[in-house]
N, C-alpha and C positions, 0 to 999 in steps of 0.2 A: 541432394544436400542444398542445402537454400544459404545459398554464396552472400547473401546480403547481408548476414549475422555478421561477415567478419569482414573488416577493411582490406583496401589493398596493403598496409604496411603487417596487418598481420598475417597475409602469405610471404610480404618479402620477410618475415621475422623467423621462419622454418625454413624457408628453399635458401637465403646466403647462408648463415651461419651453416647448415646441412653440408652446403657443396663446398665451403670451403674447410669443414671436417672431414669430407670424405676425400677431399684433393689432397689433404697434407698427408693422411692416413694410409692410403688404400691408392692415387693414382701414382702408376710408375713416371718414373721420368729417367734420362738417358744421361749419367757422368760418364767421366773419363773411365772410373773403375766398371763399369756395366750400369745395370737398369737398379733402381733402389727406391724409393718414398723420400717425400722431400720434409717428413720428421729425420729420417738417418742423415738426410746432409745439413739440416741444422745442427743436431748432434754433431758431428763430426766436425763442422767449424770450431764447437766451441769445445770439443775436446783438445783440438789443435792449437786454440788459442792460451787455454790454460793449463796447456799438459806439463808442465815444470810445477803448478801450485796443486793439481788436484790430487794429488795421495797426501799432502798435508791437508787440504781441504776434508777429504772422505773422515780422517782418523779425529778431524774435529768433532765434524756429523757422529761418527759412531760415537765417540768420547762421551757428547753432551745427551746422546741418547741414552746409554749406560746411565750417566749422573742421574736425569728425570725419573728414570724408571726406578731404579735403587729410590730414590727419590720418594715418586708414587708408594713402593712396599713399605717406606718409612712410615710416611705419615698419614698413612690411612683410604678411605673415602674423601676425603675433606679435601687433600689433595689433588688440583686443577679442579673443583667441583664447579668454577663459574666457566669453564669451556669445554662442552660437552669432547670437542674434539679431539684438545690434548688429554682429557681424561681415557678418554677409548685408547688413543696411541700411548700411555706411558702406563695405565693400567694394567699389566698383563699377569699371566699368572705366575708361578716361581721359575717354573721350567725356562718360559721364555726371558724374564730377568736376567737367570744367572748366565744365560747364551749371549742376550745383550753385554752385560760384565765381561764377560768372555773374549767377548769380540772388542772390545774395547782391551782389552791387555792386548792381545792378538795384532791389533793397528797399532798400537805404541812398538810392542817388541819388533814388528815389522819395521817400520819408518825410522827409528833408531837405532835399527839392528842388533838390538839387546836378547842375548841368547842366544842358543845353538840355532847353526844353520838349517838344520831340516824345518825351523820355522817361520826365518828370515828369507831364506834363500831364493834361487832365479825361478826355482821352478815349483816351489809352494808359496808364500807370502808374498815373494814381488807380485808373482801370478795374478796375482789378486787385487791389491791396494796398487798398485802400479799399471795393471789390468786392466781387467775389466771391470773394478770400481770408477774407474776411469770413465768407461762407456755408459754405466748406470745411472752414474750423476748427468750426464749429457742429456742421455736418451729420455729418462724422467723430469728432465729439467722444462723440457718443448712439450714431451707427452701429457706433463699432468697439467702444464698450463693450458692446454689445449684444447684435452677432453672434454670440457664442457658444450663446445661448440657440434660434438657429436649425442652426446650424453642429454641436453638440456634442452634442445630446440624440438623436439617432439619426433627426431627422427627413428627413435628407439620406439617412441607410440606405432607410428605408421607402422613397422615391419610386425609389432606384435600382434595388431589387430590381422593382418595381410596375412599372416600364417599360421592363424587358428587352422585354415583346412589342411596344413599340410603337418601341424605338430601330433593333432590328435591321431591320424590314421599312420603314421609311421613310426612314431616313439611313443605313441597312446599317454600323451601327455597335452594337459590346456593351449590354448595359443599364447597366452602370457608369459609360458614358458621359456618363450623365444627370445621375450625381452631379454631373461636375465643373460642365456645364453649372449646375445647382442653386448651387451653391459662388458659380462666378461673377456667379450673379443677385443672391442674397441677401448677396453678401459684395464681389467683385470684380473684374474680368476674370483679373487677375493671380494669384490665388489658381488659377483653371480652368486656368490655363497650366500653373502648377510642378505641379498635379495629375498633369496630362495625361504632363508631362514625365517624373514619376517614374513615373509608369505604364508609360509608353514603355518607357524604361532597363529597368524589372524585368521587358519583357517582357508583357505585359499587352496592348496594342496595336500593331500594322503600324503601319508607315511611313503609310502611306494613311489607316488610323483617327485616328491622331495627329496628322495633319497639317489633316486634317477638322475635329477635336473642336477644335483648339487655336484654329483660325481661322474658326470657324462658331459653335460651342457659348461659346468665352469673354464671353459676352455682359456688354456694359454693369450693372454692379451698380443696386438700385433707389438705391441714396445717390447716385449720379453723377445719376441720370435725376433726383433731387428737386433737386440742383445746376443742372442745367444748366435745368428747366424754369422755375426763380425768377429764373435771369440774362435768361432771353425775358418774364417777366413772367404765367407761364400755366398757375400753382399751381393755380390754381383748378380745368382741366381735367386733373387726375393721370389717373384713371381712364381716360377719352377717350385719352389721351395714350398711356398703357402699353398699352393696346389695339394700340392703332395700329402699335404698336416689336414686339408678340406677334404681331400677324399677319405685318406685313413679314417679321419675324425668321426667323418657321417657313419662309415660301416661301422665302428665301433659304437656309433651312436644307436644304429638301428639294432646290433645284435644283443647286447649288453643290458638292455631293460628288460630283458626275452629270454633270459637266464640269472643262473643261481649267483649271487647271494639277491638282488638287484628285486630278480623277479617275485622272491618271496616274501618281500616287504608288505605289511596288510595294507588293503585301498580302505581305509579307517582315516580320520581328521584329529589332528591332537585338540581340537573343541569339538565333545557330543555332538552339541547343536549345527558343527556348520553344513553345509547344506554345495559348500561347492563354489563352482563359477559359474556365471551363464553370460555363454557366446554368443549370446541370440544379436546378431547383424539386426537394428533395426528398419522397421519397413519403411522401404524408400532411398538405402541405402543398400551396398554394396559394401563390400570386402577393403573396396581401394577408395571409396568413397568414404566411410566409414572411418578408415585408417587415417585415412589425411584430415577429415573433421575430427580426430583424437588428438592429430599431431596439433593442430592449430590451436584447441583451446590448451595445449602444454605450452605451446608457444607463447601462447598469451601471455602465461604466467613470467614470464623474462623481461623485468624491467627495468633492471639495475647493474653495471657496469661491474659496480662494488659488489654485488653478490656471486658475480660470473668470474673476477680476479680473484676471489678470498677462497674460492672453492677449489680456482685452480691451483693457489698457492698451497691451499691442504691435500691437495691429492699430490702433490711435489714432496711436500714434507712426509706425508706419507708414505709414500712410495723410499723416499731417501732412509727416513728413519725404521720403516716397519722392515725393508726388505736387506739393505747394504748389511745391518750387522747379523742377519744371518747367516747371507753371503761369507759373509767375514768368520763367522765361529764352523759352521756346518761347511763351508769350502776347504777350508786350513786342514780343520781335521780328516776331511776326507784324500785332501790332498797330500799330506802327511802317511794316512794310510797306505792311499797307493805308489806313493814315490818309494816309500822305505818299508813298506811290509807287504809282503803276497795274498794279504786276505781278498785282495776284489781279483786276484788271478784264479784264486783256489774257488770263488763264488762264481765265475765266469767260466772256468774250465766248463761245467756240461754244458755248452750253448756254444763251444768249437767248433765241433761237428756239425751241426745245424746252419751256421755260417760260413763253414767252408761248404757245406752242401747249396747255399745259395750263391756260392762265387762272390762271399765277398772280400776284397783283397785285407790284409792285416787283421785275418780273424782273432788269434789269438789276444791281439790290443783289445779291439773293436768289444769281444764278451768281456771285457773289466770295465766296459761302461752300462751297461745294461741293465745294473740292478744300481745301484750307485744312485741311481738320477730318483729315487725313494727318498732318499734322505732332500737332497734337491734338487732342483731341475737342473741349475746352469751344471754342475758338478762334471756330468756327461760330457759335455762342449768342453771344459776346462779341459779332462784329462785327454779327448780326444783329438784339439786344436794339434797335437803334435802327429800326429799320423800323417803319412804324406799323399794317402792317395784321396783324392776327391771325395770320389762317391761313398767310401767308408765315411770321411765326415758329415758328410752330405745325410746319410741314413742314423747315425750318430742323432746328430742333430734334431732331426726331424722324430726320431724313434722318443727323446725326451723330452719334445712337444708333446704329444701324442699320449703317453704314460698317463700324463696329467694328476695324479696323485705322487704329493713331494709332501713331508712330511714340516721343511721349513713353513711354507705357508698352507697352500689349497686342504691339504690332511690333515696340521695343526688345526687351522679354522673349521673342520669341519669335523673334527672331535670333541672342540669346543662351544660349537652350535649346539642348536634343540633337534637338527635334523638326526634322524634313527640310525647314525652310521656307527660300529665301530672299528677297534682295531684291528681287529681282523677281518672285517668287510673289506677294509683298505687294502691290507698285504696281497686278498684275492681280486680283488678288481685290479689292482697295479698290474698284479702278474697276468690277468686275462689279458688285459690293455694290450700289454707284452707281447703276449702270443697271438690276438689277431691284429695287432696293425704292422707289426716286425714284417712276417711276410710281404703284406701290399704295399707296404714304402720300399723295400727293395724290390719289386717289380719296376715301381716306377722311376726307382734310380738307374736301374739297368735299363730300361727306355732312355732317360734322357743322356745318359753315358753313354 
């Protein structure tokens, strides 16, 4: 690599930004409560500081999210047509509207206690808007301001190029693959889809690659996993914890392409003509050479202050508005369900046995969260925070990271892509998911228990 192309201020423009994404993200540090990312202890200040204002806060968010959107269905295309962005975010389709709507009654009846209590009450609606609407606004509040410092400086480049040799021979998928997967981690399932998506379209990926990446690689973001692991109460074991979501993660990554529905996907291009990708390292270059000369001329491209806040402030809003009011309509109803009706006990009944045969304590709770975490991820965590033994939460937790198909976002978006998934691709990859990572997360919970 011929170093002289590029100045000293554009290595220092990938290596700060990088390290101090990966520092806020990814290194542990030691509180009073145990070991955690020092995103969760931002969060956590400013949960602290605003926790009397923010369940009026969230029901504003959902409220004005509800208005746009009804909004958008009103009046057309034409509606938000000069900002691509709010156009994407209030645009949706009827389904998601009237969940939006939904969810805005839902926060009012909540915060005003208007109507019966199985929908107001301590252990469905407070749950929630008093909850862990609480920790969302927090945790999104740092996370999406921040992401770009991961996302933007070329260090998503480097790992892409670095692991062509290790995508194509083990999940028999490109090395750009890895990006989206990356994307996903550091940022959030949904970001890895539309990647995947437009990949797809321009030809970049088969049917069978895309279908793989989109529903394997979209992996749970680390913001979700600091989410969901404070609603089980088991901040303290992050480390342990994200472990545990990387190893499931990979075996299900390696097995899961290598079987049916996944595997029968055609290696066809939704464009005749396209022809693919070519990995070809050029000569002279190396893997890590190669990688870091990608990051830097991404780097380059970072020269505005204003560009690097606006993006952060749209993945905030995004995250607040795309994600809280589903939270709020798909949580309510689900938590409704299981506080006052026995459907997720009667759904959970066959997976008793199975659970008490792995020694895990509170089986019977434990199988009414298993299938649940379909409709959404956090649902799982919600209903399971109440169990009193550890490692049940603990596996909980980790078991719907891990599912990665929720029908709130990662399966909506990915029924609503060009990618060749459909609904019932979903229902059987959930329950594959299911069946091979359930086992290896409780091996490893009984290790560290």
């Amino acid at each position: 690599m011929r170093k002289n192309n590029y100045t000293f201020g554009d290595h220092l423009k990938i290596i700060i930004p990088s390290l101090i994404g990966v520092f806020l993200f990814i290194a542990p540090i030691k509180t009073a409560e145990g070991l955690t990312i020092p995103i969760a202890v931002l969060a956590g200040w400013v949960e602290e500081l605003l926790k009397n204002q923010l369940s009026a806060i969230m029901m504003i968010i959902i409220i004005i999210t509800a208005i746009m959107t009804a909004s958008a269905k009103m009046f057309g295309p034409k509606a938000f047509a000069k900002s691509p962005f709010f156009h994407n975010l209030f645009h949706v389709n009827m389904f998601w509207t009237i969940t939006r709507v939904l969810a805005a009654i839902f926060a009012v009846m909540v915060f005003f206690k208007i109507g019966p209590e199985f929908i107001h009450g301590p252990d469905t609606g407070e749950t929630l808007l008093d909850g862990l609407l609480h920790t969302l606004f927090a945790v999104f509040l740092f996370a999406g301001m921040l992401l770009p410092l991961l996302m933007n400086f070329g260090l998503l480049d480097f790992f892409g190029i670095l692991m062509t040799n290790v995508m194509r021979p083990l999940f028999r998928l490109p090395g750009r693959s890895s990006v989206d997967s990356l994307a996903s981690w550091v940022g959030d399932g949904t970001i890895g889809v539309l990647l995947t998506s437009k990949q797809y379209e321009d030809g970049f990926y088969t049917k069978r690659e895309a279908a793989v990446i989109g529903t394997t690689f979209s992996v749970v973001s680390i913001t979700f996993t600091i989410v969901i692991l404070d609603e089980v109460g088991l901040m303290d074991m992050f480390i342990p914890f994200y472990l545990t979501i990387l190893v499931a993660g990979l075996i299900a990554a390696l097995i899961m392409p290598r079987i049916p529905p996944l595997s029968r996907k055609a290696d066809t291009y939704a464009k005749e003509a396209s022809e693919g990708i070519d990995e070809t390292i050029p000569a002279g270059d190396n893997a890590l050479t190669y990688g870091y000369k990608t990051a830097l001329n991404r780097g380059k491209k970072e020269n505005s202050i204003y560009k690097f806040a606006k993006e952060g402030g749209e993945n905030i809003l995004d995250m607040w508005m795309g994600v809280a009011p589903v939270v709020m309509a798909f949580g309510l109803i689900a938590l409704m369900i299981a506080e006052y009706t026995p459907v997720f006990q009667w759904l959970g009944m066959p997976f008793i046995p199975l659970l008490e045969l792995m020694q895990i304590p509170y089986a019977a709770e434990a199988s009414q969260t298993l299938l649940i975490g379909f409709a959404d991820m956090f649902i799982p965590a919600i209903i399971g925070s109440s169990i009193e033994a550890d490692i049940t939460r603990f596996i909980i937790a980790a078991l719907s990271v891990t599912q990665l198909i929720y029908m709130s976002e990662v399966g909506g978006l990915l029924l609503g892509s060009k990618i060749p998934i459909n609904f019932k691709d979903l229902i059987i990859i959930f329950l594959l998911r299911t069946i091979i990572t359930l086992p290896i997360i409780t091996l490893i919970a009984h290790i560290i228990f």
